[in-house]
C-alpha positions in Angstrom: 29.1 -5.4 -103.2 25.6 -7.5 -103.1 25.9 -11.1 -101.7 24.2 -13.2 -104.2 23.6 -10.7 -106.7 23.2 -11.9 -110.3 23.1 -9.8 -113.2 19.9 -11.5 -114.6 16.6 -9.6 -114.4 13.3 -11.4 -112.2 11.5 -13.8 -113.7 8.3 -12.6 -116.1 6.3 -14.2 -112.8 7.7 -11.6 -110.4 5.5 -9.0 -109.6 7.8 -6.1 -109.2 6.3 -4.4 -111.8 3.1 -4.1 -109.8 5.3 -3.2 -106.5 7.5 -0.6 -108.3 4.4 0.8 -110.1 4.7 4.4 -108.5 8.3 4.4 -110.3 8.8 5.6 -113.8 10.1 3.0 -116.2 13.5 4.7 -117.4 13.7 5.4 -121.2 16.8 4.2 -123.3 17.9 6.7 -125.7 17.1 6.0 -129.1 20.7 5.9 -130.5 21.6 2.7 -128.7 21.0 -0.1 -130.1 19.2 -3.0 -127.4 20.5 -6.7 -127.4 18.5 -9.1 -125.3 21.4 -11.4 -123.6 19.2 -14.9 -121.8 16.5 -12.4 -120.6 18.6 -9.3 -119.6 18.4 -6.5 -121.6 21.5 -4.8 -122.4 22.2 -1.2 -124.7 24.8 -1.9 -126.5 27.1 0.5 -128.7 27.9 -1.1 -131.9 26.2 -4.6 -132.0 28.6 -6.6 -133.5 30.5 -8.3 -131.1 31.7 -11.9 -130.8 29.4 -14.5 -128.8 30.8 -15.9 -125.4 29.8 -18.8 -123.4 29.6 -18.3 -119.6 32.3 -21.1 -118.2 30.0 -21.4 -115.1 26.7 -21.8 -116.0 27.0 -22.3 -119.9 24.6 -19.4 -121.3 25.6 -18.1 -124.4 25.5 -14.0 -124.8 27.0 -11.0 -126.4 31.2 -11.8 -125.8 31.4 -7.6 -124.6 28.3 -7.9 -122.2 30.0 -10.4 -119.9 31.8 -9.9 -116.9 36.1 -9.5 -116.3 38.4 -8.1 -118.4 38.8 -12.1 -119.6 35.0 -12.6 -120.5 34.6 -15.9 -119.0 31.7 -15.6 -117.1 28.2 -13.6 -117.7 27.7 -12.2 -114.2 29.4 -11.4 -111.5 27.7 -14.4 -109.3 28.9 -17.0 -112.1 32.2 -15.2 -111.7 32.3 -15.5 -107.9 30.6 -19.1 -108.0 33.4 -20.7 -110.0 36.5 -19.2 -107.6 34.4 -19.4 -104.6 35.4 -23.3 -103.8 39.0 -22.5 -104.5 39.0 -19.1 -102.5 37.6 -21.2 -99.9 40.3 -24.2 -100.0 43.0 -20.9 -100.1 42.0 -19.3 -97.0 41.8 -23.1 -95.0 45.3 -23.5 -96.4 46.6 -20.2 -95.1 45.0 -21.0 -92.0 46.5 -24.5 -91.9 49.8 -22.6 -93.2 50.0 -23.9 -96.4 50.2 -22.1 -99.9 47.3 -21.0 -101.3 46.5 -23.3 -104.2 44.5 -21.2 -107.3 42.9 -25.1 -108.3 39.4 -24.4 -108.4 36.7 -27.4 -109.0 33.7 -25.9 -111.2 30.3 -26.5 -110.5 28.4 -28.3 -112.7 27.2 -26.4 -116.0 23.2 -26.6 -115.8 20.6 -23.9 -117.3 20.9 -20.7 -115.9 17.1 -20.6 -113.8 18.3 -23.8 -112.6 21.7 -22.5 -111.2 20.2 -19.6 -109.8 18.0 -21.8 -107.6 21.2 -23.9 -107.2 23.0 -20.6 -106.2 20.1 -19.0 -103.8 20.5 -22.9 -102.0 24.0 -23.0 -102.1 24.3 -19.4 -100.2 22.0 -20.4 -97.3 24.3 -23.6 -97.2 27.2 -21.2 -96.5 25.0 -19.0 -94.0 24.6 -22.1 -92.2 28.2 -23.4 -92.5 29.4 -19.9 -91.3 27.6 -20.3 -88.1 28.6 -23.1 -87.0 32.5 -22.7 -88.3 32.6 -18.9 -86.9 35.4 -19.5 -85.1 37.5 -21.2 -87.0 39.1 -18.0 -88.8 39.5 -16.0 -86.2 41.4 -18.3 -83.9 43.1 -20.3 -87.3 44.5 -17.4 -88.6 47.7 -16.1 -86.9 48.4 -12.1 -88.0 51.4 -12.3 -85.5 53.4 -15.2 -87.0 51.8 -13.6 -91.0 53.8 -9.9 -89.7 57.0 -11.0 -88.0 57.6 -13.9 -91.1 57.2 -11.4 -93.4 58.1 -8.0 -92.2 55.0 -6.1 -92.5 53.5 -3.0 -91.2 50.0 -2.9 -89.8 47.8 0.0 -90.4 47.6 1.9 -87.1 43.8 2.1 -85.2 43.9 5.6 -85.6 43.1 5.1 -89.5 39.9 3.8 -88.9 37.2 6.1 -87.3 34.5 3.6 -86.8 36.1 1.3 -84.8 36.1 0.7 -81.1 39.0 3.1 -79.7 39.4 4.4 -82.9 38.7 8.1 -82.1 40.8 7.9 -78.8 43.6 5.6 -79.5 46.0 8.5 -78.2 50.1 7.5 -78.5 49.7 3.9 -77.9 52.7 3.3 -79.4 55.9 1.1 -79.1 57.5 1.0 -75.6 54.4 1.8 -73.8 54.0 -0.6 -70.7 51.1 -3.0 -69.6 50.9 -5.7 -67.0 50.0 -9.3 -69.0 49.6 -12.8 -67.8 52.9 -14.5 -67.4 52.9 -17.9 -69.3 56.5 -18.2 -68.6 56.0 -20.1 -65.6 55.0 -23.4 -63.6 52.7 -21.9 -61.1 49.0 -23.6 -61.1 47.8 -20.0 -60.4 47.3 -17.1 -62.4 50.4 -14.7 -62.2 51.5 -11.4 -64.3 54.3 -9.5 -65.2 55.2 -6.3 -67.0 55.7 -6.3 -70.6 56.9 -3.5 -72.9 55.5 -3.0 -76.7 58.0 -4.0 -79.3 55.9 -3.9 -82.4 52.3 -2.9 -83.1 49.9 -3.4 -85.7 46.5 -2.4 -85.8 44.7 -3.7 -82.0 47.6 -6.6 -81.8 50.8 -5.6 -79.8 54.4 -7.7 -80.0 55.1 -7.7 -76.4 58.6 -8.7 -74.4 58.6 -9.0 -71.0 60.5 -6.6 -68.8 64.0 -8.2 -68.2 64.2 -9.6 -71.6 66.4 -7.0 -72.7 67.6 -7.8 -76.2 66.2 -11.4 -76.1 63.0 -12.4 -78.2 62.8 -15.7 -77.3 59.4 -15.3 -75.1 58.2 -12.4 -77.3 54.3 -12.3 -77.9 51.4 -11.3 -80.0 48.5 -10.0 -77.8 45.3 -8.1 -79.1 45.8 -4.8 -76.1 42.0 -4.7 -76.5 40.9 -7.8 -74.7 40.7 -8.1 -70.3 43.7 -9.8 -69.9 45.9 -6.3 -71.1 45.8 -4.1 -67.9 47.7 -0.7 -67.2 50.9 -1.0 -64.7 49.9 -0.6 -61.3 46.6 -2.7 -61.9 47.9 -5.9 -60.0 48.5 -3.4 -57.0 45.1 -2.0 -57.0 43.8 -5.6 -57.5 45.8 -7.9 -55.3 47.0 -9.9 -58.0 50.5 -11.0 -58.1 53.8 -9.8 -59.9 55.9 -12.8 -60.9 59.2 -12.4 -63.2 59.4 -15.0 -65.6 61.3 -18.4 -64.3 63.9 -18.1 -67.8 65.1 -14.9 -66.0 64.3 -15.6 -62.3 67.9 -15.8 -61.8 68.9 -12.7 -63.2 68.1 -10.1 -60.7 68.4 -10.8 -56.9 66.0 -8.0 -56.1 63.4 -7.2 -58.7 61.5 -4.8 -57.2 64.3 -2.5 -57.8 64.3 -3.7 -61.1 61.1 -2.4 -61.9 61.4 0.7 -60.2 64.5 1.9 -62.0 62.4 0.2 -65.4 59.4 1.7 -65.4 59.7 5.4 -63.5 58.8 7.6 -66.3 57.5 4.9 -68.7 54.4 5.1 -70.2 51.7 2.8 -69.7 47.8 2.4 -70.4 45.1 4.9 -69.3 43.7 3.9 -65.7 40.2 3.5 -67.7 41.5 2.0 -70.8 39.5 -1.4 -70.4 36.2 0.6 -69.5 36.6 2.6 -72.5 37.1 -0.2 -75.0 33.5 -1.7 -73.5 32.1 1.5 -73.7 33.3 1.2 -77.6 32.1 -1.9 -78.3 27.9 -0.9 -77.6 26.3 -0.8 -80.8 22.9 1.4 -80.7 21.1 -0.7 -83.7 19.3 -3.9 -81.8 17.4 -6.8 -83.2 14.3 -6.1 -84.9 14.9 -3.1 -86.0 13.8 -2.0 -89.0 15.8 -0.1 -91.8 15.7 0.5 -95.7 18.6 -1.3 -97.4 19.7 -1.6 -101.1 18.1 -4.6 -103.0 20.8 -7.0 -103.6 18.3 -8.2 -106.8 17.4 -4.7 -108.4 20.0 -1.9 -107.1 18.0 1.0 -108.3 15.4 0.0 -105.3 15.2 -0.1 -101.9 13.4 -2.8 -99.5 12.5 -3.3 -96.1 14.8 -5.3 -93.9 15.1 -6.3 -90.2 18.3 -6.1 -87.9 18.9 -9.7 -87.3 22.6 -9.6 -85.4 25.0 -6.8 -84.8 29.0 -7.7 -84.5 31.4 -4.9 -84.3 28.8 -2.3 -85.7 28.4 -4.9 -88.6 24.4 -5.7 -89.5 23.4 -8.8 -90.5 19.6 -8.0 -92.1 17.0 -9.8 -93.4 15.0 -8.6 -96.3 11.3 -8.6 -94.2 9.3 -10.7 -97.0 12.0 -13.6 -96.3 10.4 -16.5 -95.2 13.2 -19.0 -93.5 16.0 -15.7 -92.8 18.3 -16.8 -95.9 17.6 -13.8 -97.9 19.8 -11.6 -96.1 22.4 -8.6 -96.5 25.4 -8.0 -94.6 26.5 -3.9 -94.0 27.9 -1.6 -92.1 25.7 0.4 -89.5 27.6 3.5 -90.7 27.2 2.0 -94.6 25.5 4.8 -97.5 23.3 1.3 -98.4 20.9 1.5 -95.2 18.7 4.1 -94.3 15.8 5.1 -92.1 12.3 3.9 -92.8 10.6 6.3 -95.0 14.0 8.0 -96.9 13.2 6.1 -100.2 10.0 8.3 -100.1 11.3 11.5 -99.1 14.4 11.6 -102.1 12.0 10.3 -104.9 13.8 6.4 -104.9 12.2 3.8 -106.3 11.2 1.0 -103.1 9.8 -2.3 -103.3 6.5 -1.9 -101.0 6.6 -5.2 -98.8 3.9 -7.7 -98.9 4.3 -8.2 -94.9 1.4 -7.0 -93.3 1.7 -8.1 -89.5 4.8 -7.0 -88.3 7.0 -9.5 -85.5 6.8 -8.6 -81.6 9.6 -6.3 -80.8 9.8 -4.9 -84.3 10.4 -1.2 -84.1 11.7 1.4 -86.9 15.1 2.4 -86.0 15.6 5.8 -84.8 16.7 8.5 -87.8 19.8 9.8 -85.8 21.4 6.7 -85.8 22.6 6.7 -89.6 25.4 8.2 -91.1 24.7 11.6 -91.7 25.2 13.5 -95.1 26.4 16.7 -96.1 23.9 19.6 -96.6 24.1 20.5 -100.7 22.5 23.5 -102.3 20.8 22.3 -105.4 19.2 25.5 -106.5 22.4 27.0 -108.1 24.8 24.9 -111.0 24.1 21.3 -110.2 24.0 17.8 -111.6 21.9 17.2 -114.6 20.1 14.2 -116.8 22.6 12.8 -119.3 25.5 14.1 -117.7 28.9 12.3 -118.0 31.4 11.3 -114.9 33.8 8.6 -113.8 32.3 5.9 -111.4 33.3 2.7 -109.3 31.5 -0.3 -111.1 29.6 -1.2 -107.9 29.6 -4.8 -109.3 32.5 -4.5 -110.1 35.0 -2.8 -107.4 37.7 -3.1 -109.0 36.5 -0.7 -112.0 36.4 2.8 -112.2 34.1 3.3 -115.1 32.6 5.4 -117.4 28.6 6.3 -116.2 26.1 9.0 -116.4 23.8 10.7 -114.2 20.2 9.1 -115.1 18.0 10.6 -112.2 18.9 13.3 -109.8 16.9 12.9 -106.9 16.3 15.1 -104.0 18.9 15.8 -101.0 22.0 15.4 -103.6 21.4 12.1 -104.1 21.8 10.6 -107.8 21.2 7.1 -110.1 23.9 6.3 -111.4 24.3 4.4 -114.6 27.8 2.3 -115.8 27.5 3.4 -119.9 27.4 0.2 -121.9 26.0 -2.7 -119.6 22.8 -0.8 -118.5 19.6 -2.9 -118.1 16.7 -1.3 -120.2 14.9 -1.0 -117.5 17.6 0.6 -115.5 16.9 -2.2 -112.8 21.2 -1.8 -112.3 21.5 2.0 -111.8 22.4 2.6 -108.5 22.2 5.4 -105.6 25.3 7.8 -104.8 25.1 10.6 -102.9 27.2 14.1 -104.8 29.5 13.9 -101.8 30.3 10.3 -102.7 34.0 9.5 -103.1 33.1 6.7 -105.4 32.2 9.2 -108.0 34.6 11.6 -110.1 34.6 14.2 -113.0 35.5 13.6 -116.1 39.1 12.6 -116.6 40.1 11.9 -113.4 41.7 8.7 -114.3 44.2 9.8 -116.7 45.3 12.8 -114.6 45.8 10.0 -111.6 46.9 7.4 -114.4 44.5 4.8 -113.4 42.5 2.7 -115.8 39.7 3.7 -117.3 37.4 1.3 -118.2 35.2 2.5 -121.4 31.9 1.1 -122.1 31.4 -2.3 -122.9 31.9 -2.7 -126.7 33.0 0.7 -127.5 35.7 -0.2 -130.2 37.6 3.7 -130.7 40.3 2.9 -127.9 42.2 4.0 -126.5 39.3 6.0 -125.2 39.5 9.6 -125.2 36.3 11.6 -123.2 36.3 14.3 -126.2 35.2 12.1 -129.0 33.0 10.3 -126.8 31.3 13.1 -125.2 30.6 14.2 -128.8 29.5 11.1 -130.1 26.8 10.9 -127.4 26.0 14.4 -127.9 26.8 15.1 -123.7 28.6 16.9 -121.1 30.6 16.8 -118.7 29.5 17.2 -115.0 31.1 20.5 -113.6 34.2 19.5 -111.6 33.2 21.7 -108.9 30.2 19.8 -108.0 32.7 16.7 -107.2 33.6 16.1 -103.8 37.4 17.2 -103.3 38.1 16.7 -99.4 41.1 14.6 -98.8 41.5 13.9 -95.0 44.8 13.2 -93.4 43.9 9.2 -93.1 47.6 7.8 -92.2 47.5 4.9 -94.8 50.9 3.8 -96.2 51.0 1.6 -99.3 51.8 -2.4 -98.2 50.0 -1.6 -95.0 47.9 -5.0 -93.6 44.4 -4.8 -92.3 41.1 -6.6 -92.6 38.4 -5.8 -95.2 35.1 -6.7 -96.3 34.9 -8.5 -99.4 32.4 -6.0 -101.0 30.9 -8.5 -103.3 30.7 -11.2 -100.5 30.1 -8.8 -97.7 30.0 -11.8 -94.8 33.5 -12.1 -95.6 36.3 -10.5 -93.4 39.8 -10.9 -95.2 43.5 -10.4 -95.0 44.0 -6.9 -96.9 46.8 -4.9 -98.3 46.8 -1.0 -99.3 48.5 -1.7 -102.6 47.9 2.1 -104.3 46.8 5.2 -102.5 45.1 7.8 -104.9 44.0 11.2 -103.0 41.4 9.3 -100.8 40.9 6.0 -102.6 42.3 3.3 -101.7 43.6 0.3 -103.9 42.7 -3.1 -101.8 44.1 -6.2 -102.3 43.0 -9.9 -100.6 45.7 -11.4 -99.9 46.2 -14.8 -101.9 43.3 -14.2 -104.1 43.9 -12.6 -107.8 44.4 -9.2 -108.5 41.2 -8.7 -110.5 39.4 -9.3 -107.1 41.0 -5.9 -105.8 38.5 -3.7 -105.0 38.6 1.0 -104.8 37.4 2.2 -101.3 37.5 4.9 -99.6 40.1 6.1 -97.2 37.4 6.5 -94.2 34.8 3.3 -95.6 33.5 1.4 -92.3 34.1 -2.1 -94.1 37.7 -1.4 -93.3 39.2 -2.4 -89.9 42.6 -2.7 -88.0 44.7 -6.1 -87.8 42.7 -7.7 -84.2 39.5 -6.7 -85.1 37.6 -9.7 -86.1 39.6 -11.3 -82.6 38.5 -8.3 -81.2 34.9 -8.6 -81.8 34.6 -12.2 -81.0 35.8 -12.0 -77.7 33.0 -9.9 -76.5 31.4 -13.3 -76.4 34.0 -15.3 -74.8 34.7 -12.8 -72.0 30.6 -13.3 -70.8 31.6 -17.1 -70.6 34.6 -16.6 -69.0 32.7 -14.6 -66.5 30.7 -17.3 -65.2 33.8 -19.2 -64.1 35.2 -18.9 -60.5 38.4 -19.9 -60.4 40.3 -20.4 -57.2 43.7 -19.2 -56.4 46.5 -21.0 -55.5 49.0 -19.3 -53.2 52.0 -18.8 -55.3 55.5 -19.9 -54.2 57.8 -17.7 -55.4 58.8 -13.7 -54.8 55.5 -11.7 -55.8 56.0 -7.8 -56.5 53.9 -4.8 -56.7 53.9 -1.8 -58.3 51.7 1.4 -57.8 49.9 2.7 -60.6 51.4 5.8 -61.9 49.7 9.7 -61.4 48.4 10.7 -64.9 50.0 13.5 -66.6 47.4 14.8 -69.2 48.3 17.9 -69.7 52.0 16.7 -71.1 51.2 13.3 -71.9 47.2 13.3 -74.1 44.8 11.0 -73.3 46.7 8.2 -75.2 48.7 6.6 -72.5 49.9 7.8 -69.1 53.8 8.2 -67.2 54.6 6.0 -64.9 56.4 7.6 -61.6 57.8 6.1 -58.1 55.8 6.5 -55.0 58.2 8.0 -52.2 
């Protein structure tokens, strides 16, 4: 989930301890023994493991405190760092329509301090690549041809909550009606003509022009998000021209009866469809702004970071005590990770104090009400407890539901977390989740949903059972009713397609597929990459979006330099046609699209 996260502790020259010296220094129970793996401390259950050597960077450590079901690599980053340049060549294949190739070149195997300054270099070479290659996957990739070839179904906009248009979507469905640029022509001038929706998926639309009829030949993907998709009736309220197509000029001698007879009692677009998909797309987190945000380097800790770009609601922000703006974090504005300037205080989480004194021109602390907000819980009665046992998502490890305990309760129902087995001593990996989380669960909620369970690194008595463990470790349980247990009606289908934030390279977007639906969580799977990369989210997470929404994003930007170009029209020389935009019918009809009727 952290880009650039490694699993190894700071340096003896750091001075966190200093920083962090308001925090208590959590205690490892006596019963588990401590191995010290290159520097990082590990509890570790029987202590007589195999050794391992990391196929990345070469350090040698205890075989069971490495990372994957395969043990290959000590750390998640080593992991990461060895696919990356293959995941990379994969996704310029697909984009280039080639197969994805699962080749990888490995770095070189060097000391591990010197590959993590290797690594911090090698991700500010990416930041830098990305900017100036943005583009490139966006316009490379083509979801339309991807679908059709395929015969896939895209996950509807109505699934996602957090997106623009995603709360008033309405029955935008297939048949509905817009008025498109008509590339079927030899005009020099712009021209449009009605199309009718024949597939959709997510924000992008398979349109066929009217007149068409059972002939796909001209047949389109368009995203029905972007200024060139307009309701019918918009080129007669705007003096633009109606041009049929000139591969079925010949097939009607009067068109305008055509249309008539068409499109009475169609549906189209909503009048103010366009205005409200601008009105969507204005993000209330500017530049400059200052927020808390996890620690990519210690996840029991907050820091201090500043809003340095928002895209789609997305936050690029950079850690205040970085120097050239490489250290940085990519999130959600609705993510649980960032919160208001002064919550670490107020819940009794550990923060890294920043050493920035003078603060930038412009900086401000972002408003509170902008966050997600979380559920009210009443702690005073039966509640979560020190030591207790539960089932957790491996936030290093997504694709993981693990077994954890409760090592801190802190205030407003939020807890630390712990994964049993792999914890640092000084608990520098526990991590924040809130008691409404839906990445937490009670005690055996894996084996009633028949998912895997993954045990504690190095526990040998498998298959695991919860009743001899919770014995052994002399624990509980944590009461089921404390769990959250609301399951909204979200609309996902398994083999749906969408686009999803690689969690543990969170400046990636990818092509995604639902693969397993459990209650609420989600099974997500990156198309072309292996399934150990598949990460558990949440049915309503905001790093999920519909197929068109990185397009749709990115053309924010292109429409404000399109609209600096004046274009002059040519006078067009064939039939031109209008036709009035329809009278809404709400009250029948919802706010999703509107019927189309003749004017006497």
């Amino acid at each position: 989930m952290f880009d650039g996260y490694d699993s190894c502790s700071e340096d003896s020259s750091s001075s966190s301890s200093s920083e962090d010296s308001e925090d208590e220094v959590p205690s490892i129970p006596a019963s588990l023994p401590i191995i010290k793996n290159n520097g990082q401390v590990y509890t570790y259950p029987d202590g007589k493991a195999g050794m391992a050597t990391c196929e990345m960077c070469g350090m040698v450590g205890v075989r069971d405190a490495f990372y994957s079901k395969t043990k290959r690599f000590c750390s998640v980053s080593c992991s990461r760092s060895y696919s990356s340049n293959s995941k990379k060549a994969s996704i310029l294949a697909r984009l280039q329509g080639k197969p994805p190739t699962k080749k990888a070149k490995v770095l070189q195997k060097q000391p591990l301090m010197a590959k993590l300054a290797a690594y911090a270099q090698y991700q500010a070479n990416q930041q830098n690549q990305a900017k100036s290659k943005s583009v490139v996957p966006v316009e490379g990739f083509d979801w339309g041809q991807y679908i059709c070839s395929n015969n896939l179904v895209g996950a509807p906009v109505s699934c996602f909550k957090h997106v623009p248009m995603g709360m008033c979507w309405g029955d935008i469905a297939e048949g509905v009606r817009v008025e498109v640029l008509n590339s079927d022509t030899n005009l020099s001038t712009k021209v449009y003509w009605v199309a009718g929706i024949v597939k959709l998926a997510g924000f992008k639309g398979l349109l066929r022009y009217e007149g068409f009829d059972n002939d796909s030949s001209k047949d389109f993907w368009c995203n029905l998000c972007i200024p060139e998709v307009h309701p019918v009736g918009w080129c007669a309220s705007s003096g633009k021209p109606l041009v049929p197509p000139k591969s079925i000029h010949h097939k009607y001698s009067n068109w305008k009866a055509f249309l008539v007879k068409r499109l009475t009692g169609a549906k189209t677009l909503p009048p103010d469809f366009a205005t409200k998909v601008q009105e969507n797309m204005q993000y209330p987190f500017k530049k400059l702004m200052r927020v808390e945000v996890v620690d990519k380097t210690h996840l029991c800790r907050t820091r201090v970071a500043l809003v340095e770009q928002v895209i789609g609601g997305r936050l690029r922000l950079v850690y205040e005590e970085s120097q050239d703006g490489t250290d940085d974090f990519w999130c959600h504005m609705y993510s649980p990770l960032i919160h208001s300037i002064g919550w670490s205080r107020s819940i009794g989480h550990r923060f890294k104090r920043s050493e920035v004194t003078k603060k930038m021109e412009g900086q401000m602390d972002a408003p509170s009400q902008l966050f997600l907000k979380i559920k009210d819980v009443d702690q005073s009665g039966e509640w979560f407890k020190d030591g207790m046992k539960l089932e957790a998502i491996d936030p290093l490890n997504l694709s993981a539901i693990c077994v954890a305990t409760v090592r801190k309760v802190l205030a407003d129902g939020y807890l630390m977390i712990g994964i049993d087995g792999s914890e640092a001593a000084d608990g520098s990996d526990w991590f924040c989740y809130h008691s409404t989380s839906p990445s937490i669960f009670p005690v055996g909620f894996c084996e009633i949903n028949n998912i895997e369970l993954t045990p504690p690194r190095g526990y040998t008595k498998l298959p695991f059972k919860w009743f001899d463990y919770l014995r052994e470790m002399s624990s509980i349980a944590a009461p089921v009713k404390l769990f959250n247990k609301e399951v909204p009606n979200h609309g996902f289908r398994i083999g749906m397609k969408l686009e999803a934030v690689d969690l543990m390279e969170p400046r990636l977007v990818c092509v995604a597929t639902v693969t397993r639906i459990v209650h609420r969580l989600l099974r997500i799977h990156f198309d072309g990459w292996e399934d150990e990369y598949d990460q558990w989210v949440d049915c309503e997470s905001p790093d999920l979006y519909p197929v068109g929404w990185c397009q749709l994003t990115a053309q924010k930007f292109l429409i404000l330099e399109e609209a600096s170009l004046q274009l002059k029209e040519e006078t067009p020389e064939m039939d031109e046609f209008t036709f009035s935009q329809g009278i809404s019918d709400q009250e029948s009809n919802g706010s999703g699209s509107y019927y189309i009727r003749q004017e006497p």
